[in-house]
N, CA and C atoms of all chains as a GROMACS GRO file, in nm:
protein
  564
    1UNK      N    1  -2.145  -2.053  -0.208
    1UNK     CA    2  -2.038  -2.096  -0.117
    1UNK      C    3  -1.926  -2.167  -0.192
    2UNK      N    4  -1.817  -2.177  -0.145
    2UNK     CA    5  -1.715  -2.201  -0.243
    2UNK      C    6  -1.622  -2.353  -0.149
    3UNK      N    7  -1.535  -2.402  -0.198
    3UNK     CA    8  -1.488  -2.509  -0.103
    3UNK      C    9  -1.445  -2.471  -0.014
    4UNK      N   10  -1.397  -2.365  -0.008
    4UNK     CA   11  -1.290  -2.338   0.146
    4UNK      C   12  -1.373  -2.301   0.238
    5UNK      N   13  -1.503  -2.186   0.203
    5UNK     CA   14  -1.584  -2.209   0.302
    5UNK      C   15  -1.684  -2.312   0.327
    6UNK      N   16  -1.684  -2.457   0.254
    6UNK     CA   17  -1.785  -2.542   0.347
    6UNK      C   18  -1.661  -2.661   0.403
    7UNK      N   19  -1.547  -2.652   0.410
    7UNK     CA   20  -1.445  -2.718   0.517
    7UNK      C   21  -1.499  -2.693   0.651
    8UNK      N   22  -1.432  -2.802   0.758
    8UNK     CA   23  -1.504  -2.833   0.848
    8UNK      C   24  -1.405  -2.725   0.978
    9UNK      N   25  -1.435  -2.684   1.095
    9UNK     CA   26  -1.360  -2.589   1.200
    9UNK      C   27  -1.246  -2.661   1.195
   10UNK      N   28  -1.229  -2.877   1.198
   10UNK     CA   29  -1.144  -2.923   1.205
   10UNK      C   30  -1.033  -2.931   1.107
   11UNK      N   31  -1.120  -2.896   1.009
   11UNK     CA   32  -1.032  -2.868   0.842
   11UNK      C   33  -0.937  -2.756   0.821
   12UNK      N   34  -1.001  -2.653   0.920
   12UNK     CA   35  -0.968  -2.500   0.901
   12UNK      C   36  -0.840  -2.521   0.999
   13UNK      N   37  -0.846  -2.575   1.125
   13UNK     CA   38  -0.735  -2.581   1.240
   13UNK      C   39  -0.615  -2.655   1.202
   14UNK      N   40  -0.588  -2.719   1.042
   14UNK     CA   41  -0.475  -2.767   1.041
   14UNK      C   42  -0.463  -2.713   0.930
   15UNK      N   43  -0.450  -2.538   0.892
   15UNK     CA   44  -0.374  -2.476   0.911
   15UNK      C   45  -0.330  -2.358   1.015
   16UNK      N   46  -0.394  -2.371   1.112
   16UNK     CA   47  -0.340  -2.260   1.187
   16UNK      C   48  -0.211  -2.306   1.262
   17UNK      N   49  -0.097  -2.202   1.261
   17UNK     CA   50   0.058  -2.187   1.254
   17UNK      C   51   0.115  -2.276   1.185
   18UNK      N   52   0.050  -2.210   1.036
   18UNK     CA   53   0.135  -2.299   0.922
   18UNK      C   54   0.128  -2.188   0.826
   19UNK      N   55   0.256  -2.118   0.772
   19UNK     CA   56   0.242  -2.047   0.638
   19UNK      C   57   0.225  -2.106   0.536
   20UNK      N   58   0.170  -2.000   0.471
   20UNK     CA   59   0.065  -2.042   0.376
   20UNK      C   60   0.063  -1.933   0.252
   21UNK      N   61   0.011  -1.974   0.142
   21UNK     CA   62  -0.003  -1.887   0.053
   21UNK      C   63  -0.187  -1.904  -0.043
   22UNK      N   64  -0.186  -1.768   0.007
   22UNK     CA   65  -0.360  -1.731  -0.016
   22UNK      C   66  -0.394  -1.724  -0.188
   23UNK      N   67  -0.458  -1.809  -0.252
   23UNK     CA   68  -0.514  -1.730  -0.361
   23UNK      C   69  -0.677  -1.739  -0.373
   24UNK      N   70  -0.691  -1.572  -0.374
   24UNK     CA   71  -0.791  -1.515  -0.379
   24UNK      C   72  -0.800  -1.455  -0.505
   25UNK      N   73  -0.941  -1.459  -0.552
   25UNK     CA   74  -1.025  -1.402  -0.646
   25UNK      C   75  -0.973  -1.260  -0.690
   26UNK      N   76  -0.987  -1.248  -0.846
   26UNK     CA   77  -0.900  -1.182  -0.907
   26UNK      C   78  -0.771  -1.121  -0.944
   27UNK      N   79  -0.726  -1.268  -0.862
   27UNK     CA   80  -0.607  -1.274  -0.863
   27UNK      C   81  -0.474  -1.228  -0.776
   28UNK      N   82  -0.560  -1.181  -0.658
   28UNK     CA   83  -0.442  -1.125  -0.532
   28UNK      C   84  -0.433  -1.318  -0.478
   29UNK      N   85  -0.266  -1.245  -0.383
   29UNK     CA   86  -0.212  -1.353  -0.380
   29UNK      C   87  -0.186  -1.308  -0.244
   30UNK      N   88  -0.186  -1.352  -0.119
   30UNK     CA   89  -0.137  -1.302   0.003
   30UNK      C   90  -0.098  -1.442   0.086
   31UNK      N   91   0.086  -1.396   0.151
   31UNK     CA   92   0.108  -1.534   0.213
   31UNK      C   93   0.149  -1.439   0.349
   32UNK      N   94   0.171  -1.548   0.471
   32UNK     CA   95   0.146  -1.530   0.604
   32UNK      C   96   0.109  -1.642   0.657
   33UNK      N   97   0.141  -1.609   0.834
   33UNK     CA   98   0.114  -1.752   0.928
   33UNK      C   99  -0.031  -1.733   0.945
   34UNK      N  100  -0.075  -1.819   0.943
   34UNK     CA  101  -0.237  -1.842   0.972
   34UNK      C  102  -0.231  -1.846   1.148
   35UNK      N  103  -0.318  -1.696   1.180
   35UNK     CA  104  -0.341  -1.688   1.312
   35UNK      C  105  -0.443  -1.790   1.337
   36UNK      N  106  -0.544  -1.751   1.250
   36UNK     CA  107  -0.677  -1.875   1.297
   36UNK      C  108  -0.740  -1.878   1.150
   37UNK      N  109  -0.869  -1.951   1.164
   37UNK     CA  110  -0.928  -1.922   1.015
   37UNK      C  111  -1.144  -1.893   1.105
   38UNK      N  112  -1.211  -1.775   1.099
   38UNK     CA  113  -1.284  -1.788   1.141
   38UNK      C  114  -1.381  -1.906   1.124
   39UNK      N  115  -1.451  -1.925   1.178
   39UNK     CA  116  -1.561  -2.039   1.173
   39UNK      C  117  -1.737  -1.981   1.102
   40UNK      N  118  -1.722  -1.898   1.116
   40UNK     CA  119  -1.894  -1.777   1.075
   40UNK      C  120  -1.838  -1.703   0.948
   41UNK      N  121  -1.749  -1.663   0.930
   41UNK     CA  122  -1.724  -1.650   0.800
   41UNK      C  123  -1.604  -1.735   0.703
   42UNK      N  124  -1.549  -1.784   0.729
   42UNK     CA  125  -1.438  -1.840   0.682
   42UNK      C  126  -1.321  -1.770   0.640
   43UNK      N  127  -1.295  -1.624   0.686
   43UNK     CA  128  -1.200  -1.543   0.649
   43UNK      C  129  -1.078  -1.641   0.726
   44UNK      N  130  -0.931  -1.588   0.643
   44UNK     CA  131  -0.871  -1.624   0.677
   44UNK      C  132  -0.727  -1.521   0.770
   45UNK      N  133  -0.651  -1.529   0.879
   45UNK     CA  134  -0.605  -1.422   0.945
   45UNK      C  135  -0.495  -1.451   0.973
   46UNK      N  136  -0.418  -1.373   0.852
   46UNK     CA  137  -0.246  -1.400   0.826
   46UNK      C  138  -0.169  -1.313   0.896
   47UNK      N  139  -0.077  -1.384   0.949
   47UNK     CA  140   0.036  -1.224   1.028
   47UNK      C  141   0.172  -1.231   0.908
   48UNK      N  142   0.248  -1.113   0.890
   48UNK     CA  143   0.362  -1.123   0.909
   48UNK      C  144   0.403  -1.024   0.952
   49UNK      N  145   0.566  -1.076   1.021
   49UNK     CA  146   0.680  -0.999   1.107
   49UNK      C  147   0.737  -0.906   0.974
   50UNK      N  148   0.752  -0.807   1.019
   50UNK     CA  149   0.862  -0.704   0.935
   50UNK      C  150   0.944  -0.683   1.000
   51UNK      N  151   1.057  -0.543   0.957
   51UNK     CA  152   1.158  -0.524   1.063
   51UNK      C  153   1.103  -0.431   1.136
   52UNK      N  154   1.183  -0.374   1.247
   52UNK     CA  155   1.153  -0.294   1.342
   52UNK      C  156   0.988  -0.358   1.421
   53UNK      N  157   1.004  -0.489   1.456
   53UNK     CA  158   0.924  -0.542   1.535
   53UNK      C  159   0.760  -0.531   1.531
   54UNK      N  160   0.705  -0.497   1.358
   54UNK     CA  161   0.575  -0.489   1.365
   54UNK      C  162   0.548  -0.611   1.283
   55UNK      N  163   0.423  -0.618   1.338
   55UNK     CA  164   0.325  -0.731   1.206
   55UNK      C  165   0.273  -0.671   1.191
   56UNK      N  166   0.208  -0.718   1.054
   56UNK     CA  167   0.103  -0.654   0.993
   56UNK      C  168   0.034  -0.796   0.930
   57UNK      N  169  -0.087  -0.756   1.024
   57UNK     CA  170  -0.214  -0.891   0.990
   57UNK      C  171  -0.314  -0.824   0.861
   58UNK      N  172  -0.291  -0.985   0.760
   58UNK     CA  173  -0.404  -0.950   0.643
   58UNK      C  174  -0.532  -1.014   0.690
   59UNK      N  175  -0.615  -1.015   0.657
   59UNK     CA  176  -0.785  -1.072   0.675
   59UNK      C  177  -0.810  -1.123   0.494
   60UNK      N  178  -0.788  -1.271   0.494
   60UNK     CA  179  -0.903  -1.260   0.382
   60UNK      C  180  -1.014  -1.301   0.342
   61UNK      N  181  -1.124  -1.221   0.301
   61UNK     CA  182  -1.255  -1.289   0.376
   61UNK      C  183  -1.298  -1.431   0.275
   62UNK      N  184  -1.360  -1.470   0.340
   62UNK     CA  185  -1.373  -1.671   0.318
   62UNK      C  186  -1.401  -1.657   0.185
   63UNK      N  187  -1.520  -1.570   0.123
   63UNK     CA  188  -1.586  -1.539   0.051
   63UNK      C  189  -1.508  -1.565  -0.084
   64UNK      N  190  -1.397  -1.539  -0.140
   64UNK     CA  191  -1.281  -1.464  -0.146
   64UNK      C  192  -1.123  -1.540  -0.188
   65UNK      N  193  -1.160  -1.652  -0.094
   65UNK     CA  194  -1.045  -1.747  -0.076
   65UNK      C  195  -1.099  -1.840  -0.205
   66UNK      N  196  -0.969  -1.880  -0.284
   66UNK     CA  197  -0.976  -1.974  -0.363
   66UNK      C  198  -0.890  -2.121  -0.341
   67UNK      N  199  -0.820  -2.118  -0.300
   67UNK     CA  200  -0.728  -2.170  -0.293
   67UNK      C  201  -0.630  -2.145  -0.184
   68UNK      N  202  -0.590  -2.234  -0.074
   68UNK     CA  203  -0.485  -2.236   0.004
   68UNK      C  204  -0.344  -2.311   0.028
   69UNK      N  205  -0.237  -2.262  -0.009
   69UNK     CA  206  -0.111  -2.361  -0.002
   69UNK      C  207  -0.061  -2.375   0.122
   70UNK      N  208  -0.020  -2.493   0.183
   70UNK     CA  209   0.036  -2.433   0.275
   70UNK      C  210   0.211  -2.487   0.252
   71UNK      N  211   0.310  -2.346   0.298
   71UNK     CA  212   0.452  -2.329   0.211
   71UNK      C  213   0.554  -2.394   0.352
   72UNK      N  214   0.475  -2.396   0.497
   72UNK     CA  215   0.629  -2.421   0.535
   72UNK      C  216   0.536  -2.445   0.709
   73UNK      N  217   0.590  -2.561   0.790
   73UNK     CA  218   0.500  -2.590   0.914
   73UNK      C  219   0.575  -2.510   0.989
   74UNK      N  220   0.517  -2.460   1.115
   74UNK     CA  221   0.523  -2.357   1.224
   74UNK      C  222   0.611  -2.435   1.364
   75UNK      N  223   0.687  -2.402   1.425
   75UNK     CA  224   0.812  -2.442   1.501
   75UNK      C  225   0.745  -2.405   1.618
   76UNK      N  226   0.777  -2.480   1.768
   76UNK     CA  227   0.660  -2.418   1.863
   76UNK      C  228   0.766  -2.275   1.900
   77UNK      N  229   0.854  -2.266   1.844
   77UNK     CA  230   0.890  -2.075   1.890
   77UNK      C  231   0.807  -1.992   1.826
   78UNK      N  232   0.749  -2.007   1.722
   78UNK     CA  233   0.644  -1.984   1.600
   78UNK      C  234   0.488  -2.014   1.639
   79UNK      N  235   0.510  -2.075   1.697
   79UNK     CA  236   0.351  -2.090   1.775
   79UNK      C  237   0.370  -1.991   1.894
   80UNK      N  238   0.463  -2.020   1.951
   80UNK     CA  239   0.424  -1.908   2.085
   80UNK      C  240   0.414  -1.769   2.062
   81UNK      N  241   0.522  -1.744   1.932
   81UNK     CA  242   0.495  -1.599   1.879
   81UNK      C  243   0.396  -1.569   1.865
   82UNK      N  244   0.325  -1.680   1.782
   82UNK     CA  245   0.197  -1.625   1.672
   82UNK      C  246   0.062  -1.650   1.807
   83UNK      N  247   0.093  -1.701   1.929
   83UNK     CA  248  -0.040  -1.688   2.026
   83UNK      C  249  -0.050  -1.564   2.055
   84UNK      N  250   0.089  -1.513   2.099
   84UNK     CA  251   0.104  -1.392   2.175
   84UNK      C  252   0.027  -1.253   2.129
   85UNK      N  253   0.039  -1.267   1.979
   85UNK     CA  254  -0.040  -1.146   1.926
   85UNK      C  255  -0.132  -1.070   1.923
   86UNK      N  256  -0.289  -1.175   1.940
   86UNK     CA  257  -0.407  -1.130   2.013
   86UNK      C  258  -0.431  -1.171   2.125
   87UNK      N  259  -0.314  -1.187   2.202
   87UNK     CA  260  -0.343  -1.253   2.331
   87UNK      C  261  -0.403  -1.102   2.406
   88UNK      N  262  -0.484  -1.103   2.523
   88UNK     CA  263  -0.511  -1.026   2.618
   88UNK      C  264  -0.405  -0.982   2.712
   89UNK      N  265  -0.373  -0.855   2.733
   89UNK     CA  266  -0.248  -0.838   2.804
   89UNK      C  267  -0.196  -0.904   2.934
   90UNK      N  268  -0.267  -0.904   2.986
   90UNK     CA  269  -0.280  -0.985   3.117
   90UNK      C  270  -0.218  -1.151   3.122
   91UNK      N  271  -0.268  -1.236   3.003
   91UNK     CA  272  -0.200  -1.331   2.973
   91UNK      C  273  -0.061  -1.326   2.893
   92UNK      N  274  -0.017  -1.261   2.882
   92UNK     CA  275   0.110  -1.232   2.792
   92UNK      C  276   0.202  -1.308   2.886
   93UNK      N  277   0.319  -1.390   2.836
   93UNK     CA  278   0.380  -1.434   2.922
   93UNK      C  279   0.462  -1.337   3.004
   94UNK      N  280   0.524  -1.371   3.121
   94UNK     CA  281   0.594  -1.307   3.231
   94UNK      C  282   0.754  -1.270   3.189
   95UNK      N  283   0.794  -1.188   3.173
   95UNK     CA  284   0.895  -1.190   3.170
   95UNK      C  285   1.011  -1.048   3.206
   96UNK      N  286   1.034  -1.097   3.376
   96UNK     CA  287   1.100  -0.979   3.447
   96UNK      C  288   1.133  -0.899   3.385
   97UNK      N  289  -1.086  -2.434   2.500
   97UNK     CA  290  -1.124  -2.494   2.640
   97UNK      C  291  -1.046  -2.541   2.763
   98UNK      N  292  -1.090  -2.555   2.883
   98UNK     CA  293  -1.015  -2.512   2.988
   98UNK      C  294  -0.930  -2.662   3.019
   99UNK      N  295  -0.864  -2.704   3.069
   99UNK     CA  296  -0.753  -2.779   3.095
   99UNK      C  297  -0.885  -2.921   3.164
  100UNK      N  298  -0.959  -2.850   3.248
  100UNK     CA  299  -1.046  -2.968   3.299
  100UNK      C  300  -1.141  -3.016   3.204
  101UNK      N  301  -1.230  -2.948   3.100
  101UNK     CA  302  -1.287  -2.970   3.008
  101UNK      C  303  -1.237  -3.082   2.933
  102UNK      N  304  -1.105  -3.031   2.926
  102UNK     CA  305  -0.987  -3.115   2.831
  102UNK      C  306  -0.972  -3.255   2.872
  103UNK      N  307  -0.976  -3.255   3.014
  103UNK     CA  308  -0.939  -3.387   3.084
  103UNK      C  309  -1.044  -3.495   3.064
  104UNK      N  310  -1.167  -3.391   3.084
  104UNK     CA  311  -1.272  -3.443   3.080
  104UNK      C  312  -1.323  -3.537   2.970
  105UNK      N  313  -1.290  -3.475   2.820
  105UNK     CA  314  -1.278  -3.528   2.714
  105UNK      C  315  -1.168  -3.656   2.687
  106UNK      N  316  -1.129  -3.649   2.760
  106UNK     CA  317  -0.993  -3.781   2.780
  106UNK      C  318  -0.881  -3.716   2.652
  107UNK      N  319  -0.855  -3.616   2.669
  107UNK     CA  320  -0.813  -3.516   2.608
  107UNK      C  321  -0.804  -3.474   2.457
  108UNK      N  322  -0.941  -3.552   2.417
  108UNK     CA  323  -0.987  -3.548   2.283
  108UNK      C  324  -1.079  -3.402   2.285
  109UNK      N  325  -1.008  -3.277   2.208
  109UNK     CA  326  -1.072  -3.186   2.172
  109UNK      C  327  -1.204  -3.226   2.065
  110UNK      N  328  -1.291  -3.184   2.093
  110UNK     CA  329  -1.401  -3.171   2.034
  110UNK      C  330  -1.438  -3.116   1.919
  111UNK      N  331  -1.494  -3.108   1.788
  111UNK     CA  332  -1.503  -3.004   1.695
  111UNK      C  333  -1.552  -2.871   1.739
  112UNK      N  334  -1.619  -2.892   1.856
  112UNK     CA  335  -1.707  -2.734   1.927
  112UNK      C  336  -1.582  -2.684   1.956
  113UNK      N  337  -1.525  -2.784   2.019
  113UNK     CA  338  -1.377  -2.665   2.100
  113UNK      C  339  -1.291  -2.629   2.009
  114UNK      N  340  -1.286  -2.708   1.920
  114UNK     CA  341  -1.190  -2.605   1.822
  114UNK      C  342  -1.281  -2.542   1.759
  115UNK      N  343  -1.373  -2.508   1.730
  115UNK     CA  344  -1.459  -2.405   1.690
  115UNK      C  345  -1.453  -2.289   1.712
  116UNK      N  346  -1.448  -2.327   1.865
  116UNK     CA  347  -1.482  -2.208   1.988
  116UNK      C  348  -1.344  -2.137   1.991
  117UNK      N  349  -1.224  -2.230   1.966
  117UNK     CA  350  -1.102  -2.113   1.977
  117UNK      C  351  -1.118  -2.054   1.845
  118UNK      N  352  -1.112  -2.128   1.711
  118UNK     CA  353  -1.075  -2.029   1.586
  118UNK      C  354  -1.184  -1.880   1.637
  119UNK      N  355  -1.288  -1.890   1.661
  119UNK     CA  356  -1.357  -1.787   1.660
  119UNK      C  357  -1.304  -1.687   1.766
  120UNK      N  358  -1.250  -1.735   1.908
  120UNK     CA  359  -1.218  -1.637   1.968
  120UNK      C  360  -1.093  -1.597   1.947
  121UNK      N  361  -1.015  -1.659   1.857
  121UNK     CA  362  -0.899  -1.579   1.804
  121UNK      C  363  -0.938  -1.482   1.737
  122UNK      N  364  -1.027  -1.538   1.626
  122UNK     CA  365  -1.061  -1.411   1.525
  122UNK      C  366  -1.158  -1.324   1.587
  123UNK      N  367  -1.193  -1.281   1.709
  123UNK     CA  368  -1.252  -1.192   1.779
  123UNK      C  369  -1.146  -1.121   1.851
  124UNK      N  370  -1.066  -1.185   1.869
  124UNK     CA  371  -0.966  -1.082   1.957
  124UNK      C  372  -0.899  -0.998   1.821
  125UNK      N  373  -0.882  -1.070   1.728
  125UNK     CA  374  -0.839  -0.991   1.609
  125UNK      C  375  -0.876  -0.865   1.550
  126UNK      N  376  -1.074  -0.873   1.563
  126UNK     CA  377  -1.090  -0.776   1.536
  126UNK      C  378  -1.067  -0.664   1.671
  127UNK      N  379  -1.081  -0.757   1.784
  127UNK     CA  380  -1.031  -0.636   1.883
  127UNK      C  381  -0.902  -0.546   1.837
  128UNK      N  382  -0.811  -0.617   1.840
  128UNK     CA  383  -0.703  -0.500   1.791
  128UNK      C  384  -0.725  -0.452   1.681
  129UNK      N  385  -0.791  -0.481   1.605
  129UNK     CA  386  -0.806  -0.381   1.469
  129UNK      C  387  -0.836  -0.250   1.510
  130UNK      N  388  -0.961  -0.273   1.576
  130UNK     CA  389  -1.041  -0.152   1.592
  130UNK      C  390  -0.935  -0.004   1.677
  131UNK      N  391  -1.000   0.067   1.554
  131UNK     CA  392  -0.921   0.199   1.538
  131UNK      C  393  -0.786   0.224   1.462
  132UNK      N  394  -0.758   0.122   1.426
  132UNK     CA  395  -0.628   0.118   1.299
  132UNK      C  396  -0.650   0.128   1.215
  133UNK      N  397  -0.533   0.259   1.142
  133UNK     CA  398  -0.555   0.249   1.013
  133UNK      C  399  -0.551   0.154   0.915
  134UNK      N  400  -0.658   0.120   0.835
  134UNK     CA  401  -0.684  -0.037   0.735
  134UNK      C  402  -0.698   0.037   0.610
  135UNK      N  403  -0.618  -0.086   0.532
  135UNK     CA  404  -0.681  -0.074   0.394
  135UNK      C  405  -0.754  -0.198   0.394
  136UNK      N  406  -0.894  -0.164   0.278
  136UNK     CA  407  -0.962  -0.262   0.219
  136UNK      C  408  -0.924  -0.259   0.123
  137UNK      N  409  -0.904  -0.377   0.007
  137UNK     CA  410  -0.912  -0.429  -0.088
  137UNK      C  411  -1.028  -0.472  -0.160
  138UNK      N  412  -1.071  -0.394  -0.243
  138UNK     CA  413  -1.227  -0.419  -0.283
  138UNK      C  414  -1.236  -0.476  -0.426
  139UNK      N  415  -1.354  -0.506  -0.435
  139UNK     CA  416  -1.349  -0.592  -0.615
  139UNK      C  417  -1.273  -0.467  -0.740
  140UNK      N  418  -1.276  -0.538  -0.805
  140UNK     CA  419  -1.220  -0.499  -0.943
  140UNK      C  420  -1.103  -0.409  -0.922
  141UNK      N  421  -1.009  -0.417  -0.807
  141UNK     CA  422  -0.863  -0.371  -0.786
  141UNK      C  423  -0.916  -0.224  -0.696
  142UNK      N  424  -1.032  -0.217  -0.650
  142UNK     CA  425  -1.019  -0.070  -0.633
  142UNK      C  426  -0.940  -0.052  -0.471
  143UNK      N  427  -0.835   0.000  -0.416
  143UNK     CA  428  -0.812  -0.016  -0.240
  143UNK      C  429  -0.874   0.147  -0.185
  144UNK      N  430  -0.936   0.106  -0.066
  144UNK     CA  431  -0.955   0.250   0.014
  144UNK      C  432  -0.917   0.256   0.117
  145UNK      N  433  -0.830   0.324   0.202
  145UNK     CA  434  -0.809   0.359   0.340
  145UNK      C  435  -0.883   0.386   0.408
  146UNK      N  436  -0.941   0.342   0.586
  146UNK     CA  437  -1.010   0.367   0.656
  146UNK      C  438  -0.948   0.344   0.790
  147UNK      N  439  -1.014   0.377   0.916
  147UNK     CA  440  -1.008   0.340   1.063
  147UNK      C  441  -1.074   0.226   1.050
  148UNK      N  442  -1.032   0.106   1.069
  148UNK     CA  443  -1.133  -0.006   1.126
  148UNK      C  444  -1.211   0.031   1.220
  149UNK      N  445  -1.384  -0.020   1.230
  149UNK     CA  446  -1.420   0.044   1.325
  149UNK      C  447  -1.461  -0.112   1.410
  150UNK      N  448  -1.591  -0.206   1.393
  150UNK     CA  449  -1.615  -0.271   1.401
  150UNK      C  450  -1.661  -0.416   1.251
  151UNK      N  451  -1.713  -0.538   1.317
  151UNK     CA  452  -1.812  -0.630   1.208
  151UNK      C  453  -1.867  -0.653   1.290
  152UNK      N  454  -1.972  -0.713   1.249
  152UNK     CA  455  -2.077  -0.718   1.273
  152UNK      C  456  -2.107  -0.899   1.305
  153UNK      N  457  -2.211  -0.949   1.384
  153UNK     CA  458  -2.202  -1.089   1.405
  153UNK      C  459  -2.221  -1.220   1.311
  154UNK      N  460  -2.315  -1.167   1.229
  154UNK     CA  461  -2.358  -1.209   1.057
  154UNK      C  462  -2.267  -1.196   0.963
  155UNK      N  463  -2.130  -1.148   0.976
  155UNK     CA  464  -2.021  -1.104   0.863
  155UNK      C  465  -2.129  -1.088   0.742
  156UNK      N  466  -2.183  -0.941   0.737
  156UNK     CA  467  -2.246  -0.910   0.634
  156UNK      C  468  -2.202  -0.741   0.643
  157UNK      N  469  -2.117  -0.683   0.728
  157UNK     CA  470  -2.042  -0.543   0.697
  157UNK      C  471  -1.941  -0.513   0.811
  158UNK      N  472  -1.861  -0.420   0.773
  158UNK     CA  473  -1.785  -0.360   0.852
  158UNK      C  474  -1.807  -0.208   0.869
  159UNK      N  475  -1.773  -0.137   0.978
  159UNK     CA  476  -1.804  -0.045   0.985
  159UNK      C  477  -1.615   0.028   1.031
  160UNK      N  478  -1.701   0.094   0.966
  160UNK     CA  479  -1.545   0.169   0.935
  160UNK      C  480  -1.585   0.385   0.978
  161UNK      N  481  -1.466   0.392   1.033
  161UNK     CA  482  -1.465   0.548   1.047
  161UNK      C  483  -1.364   0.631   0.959
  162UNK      N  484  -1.364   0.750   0.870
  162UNK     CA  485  -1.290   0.844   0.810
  162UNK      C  486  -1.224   0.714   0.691
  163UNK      N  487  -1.338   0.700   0.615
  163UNK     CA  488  -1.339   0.638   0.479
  163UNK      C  489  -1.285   0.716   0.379
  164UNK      N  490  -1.192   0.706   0.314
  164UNK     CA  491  -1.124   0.803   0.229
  164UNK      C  492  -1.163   0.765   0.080
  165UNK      N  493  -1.261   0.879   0.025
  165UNK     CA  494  -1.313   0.795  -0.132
  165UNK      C  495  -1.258   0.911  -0.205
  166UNK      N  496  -1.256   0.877  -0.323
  166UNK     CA  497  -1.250   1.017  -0.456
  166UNK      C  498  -1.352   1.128  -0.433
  167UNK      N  499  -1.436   1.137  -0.339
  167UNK     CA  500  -1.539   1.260  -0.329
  167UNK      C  501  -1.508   1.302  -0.211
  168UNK      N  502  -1.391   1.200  -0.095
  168UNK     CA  503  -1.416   1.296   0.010
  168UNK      C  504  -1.416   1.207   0.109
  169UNK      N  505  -1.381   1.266   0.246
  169UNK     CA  506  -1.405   1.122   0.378
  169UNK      C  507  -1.493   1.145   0.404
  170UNK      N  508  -1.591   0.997   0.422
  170UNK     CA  509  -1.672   0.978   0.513
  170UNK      C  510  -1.640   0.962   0.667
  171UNK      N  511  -1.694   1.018   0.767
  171UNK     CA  512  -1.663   1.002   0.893
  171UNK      C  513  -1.706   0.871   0.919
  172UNK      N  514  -1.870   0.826   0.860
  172UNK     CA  515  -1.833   0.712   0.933
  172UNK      C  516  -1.884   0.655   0.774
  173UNK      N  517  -1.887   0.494   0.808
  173UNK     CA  518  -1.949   0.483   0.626
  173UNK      C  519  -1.978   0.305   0.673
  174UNK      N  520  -2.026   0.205   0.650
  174UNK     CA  521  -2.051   0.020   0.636
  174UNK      C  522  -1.961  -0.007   0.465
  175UNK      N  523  -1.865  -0.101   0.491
  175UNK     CA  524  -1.859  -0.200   0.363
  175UNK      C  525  -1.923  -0.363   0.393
  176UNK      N  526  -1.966  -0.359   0.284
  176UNK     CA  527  -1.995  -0.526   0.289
  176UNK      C  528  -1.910  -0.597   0.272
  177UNK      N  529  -1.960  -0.697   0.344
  177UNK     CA  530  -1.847  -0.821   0.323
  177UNK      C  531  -1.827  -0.846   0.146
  178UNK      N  532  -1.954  -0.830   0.146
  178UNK     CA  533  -1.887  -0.927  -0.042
  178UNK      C  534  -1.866  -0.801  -0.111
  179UNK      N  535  -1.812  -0.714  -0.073
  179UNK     CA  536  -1.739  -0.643  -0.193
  179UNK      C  537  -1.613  -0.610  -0.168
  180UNK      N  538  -1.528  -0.698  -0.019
  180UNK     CA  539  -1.463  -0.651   0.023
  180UNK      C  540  -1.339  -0.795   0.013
  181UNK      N  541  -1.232  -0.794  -0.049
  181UNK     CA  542  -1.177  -0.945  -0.058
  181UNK      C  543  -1.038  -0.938   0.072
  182UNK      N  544  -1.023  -0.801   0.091
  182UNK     CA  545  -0.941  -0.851   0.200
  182UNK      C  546  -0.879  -0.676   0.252
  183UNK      N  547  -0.839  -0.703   0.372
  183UNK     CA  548  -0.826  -0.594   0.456
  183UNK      C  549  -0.691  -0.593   0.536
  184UNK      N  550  -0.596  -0.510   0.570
  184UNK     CA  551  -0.455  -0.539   0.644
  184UNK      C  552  -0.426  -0.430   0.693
  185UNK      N  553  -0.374  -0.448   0.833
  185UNK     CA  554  -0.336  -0.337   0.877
  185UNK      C  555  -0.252  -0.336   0.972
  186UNK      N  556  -0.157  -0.276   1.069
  186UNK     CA  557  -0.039  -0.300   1.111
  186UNK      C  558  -0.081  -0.309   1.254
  187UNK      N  559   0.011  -0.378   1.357
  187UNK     CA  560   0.000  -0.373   1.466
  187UNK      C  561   0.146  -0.319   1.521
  188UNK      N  562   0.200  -0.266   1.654
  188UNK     CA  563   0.332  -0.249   1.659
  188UNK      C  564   0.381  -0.247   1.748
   0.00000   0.00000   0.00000
């Protein structure tokens, strides 16, 4: 087990909606908003926005993670974005 | 946790409750995965394209459909977690 996975759920939740920059083992480097960070594995679940309105979410598994920066705190327009993503359709906010 | 839970706590979240959301975020996550095209990122630089299919509750594999290797797709095929350092795939 490595440090990032024996941090505590409460350890893991301050970074979620905070970008961040991942370094993982052998040297990949992956940055993105931290959707969440699981709790059973410790992967970590980065979005980013591109153009033409897609994200593209990385996973990196806990296993894996060496090191986490975090580069810049999350704005609540940035939080509501980053809920909306795996939200269930049904909860999606309303909007005529 | 639910707004009364919350109250209940004198609106001190709990370590369970934040537990309980990171995990059901990262469950809805893999919900949308499933059936997107993913790359894995596997040890020693190697990447392979697949369908996300499911993981499993133990994070000890993923199951993946139309695995694309140097011999050929597998329709369906398991990676393990530990050979696997990271996975991405688009939503839109």
């Amino acid at each position: 087990m490595n440090d990032w996975q024996r941090k505590s759920p409460l350890d893991w939740e301050t970074y979620v909606n905070k970008m961040v920059k991942v370094a993982a083992i052998e040297k990949h480097e992956y940055e993105g908003w931290v959707l969440t960070v699981d709790p059973v594995s410790a992967s970590i679940v980065l979005a980013t926005f591109l153009e033409n309105e897609e994200v593209s979410i990385s996973v990196v598994l806990g296993h894996a993670v060496q090191e986490v920066e975090i580069l810049k705190e999350g704005d609540d327009e940035m939080k509501q974005r980053l809920s909306c993503i795996f939200a269930p359709e049904e909860s999606k906010a309303y909007s005529p | 946790a639910s707004p009364r839970f919350q109250a209940l706590l004198g609106g001190q979240m709990t370590a369970q409750a934040v537990r309980a959301n990171l995990r059901q975020r990262y469950l809805r996550g893999l919900g949308a995965a499933r059936g997107r095209p993913t790359r894995f990122y596997l040890r020693a630089g190697v990447q392979v394209d697949a369908v996300f299919g499911a993981a499993d509750v133990d994070a000890v594999a993923f199951q993946v459909d139309a695995l694309r290797t140097p011999l050929g797709v597998q329709a369906a095929a398991l990676l393990r977690y530990t050979d696997v350092l990271a996975y991405t795939f688009l939503l839109e």
